[in-house]
N, C-alpha and C positions, 0 to 999 in steps of 0.2 A: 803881877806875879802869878796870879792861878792863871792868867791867859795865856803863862806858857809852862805850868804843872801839869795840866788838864791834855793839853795836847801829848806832852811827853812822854805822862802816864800810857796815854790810846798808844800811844807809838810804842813804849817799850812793851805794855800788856799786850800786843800783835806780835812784835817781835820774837817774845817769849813762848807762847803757844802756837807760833810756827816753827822755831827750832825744836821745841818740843814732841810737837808731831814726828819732823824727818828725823829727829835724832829717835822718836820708838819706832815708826817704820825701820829705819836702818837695822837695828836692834832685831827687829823680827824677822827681818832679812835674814842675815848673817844667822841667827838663832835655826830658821829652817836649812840653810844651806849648810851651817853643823849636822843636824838631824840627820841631812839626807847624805852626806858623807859619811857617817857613822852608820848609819843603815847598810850603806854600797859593803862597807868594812864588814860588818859581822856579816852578811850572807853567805858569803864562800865557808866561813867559819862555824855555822851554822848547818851548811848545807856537809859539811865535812864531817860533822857530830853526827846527824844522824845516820850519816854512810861509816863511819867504824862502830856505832853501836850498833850498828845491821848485822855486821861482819862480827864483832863480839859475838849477838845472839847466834847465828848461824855456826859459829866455834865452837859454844857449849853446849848445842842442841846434842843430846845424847847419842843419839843415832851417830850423825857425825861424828862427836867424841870417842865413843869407841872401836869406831871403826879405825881412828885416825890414829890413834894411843896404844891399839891391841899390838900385848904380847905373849903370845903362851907360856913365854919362862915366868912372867911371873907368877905370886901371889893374890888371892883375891885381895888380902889386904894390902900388896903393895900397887895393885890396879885402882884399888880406889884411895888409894891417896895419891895415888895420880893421876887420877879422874877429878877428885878434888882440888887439887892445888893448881889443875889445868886449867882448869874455871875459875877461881879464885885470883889465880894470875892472870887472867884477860881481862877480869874486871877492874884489880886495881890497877890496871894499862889504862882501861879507858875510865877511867873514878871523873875526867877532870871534863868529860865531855857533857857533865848534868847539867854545865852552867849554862849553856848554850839549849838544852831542853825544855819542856814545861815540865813541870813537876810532877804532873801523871804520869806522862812519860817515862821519866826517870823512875817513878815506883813500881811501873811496867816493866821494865828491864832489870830492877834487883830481884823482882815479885819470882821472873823466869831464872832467873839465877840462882836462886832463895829452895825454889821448886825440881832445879838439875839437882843440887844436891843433897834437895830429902830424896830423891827417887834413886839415888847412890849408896844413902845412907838406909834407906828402909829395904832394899834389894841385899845390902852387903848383912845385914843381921841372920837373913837365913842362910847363909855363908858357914859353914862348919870352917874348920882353923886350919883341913887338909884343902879348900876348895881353890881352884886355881885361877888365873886370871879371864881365861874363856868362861867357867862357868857363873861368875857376876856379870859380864859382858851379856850373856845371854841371858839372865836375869833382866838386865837392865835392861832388854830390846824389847823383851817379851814386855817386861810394865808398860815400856811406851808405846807399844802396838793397842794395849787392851785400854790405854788410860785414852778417856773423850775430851779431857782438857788440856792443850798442850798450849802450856804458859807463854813458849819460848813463838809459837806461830802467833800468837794474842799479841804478844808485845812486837813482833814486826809486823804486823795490821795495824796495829794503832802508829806507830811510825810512820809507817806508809799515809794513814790518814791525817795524822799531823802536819807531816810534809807538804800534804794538798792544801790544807789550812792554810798554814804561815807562809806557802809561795804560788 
């Protein structure tokens, strides 16, 4: 009886540690061929985040914004609340593209958003209550001409170098 235990054992303990094997090779197979299908996937998705958060920044870049928004009927305070809610509205257009970013990045783009509209808000206080929508417009051009940090160019550099990273 152990002369045919002994054997059967060797025969099934071979058996087992070779189907074992091709069944984790398989497994790792399939596991990388997931991977890299799921990669192919999010790149265009990806690549598409950081080209509308380009286009965001470059919306609420001031300069642009008021050029794009000026109206002389109005009010300085009805220009900057619509200067504000202009950028405000782009952002939560694109809110849903951070998944797809790193997370510096993402702080990068609220940081320039955060920074449009204190320079809206600290421009619009020396605003008297007769001043009209040109002359915060000019307020606002003149800040960003003198100011040496301009958040909104920082955050599409680092985009731009992100980009170079991840692809």
């Amino acid at each position: 009886m152990v002369q045919f235990v002994i054997p059967a054992a060797v025969v099934f303990l071979v058996t087992y540690f070779t189907l074992k094997k091709m069944l984790d090779d398989d497994f790792r197979r399939k596991k990388l061929e997931l991977e890299s299908k799921r990669s192919t996937d999010l790149t265009p998705m990806k690549l598409q985040a950081y080209e509308r958060l380009t286009i965001l920044l470059e919306r609420i870049r001031l300069d642009n914004l008021v050029m794009r928004l000026a109206d002389p009927n109005l009010s300085a305070t009805e220009f900057k609340h619509r200067l504000s809610g202009n950028i405000n509205e782009e952002f939560n257009h694109n809110v849903s593209q951070q998944i797809y970013i790193s997370d510096q990045a993402w702080i990068m783009v609220k940081a320039a958003k955060e920074d449009a509209l204190n320079i809206i808000n600290h421009c619009y206080k020396d605003m008297s209550e007769f001043s009209k929508s040109t002359d915060l417009g000019k307020s606002i051009l003149s800040e960003v001409i003198d100011r040496k940090n301009d958040l909104v160019a920082q955050a599409i550099l680092f985009l731009k170098k992100e980009i170079d990273l991840v692809f």
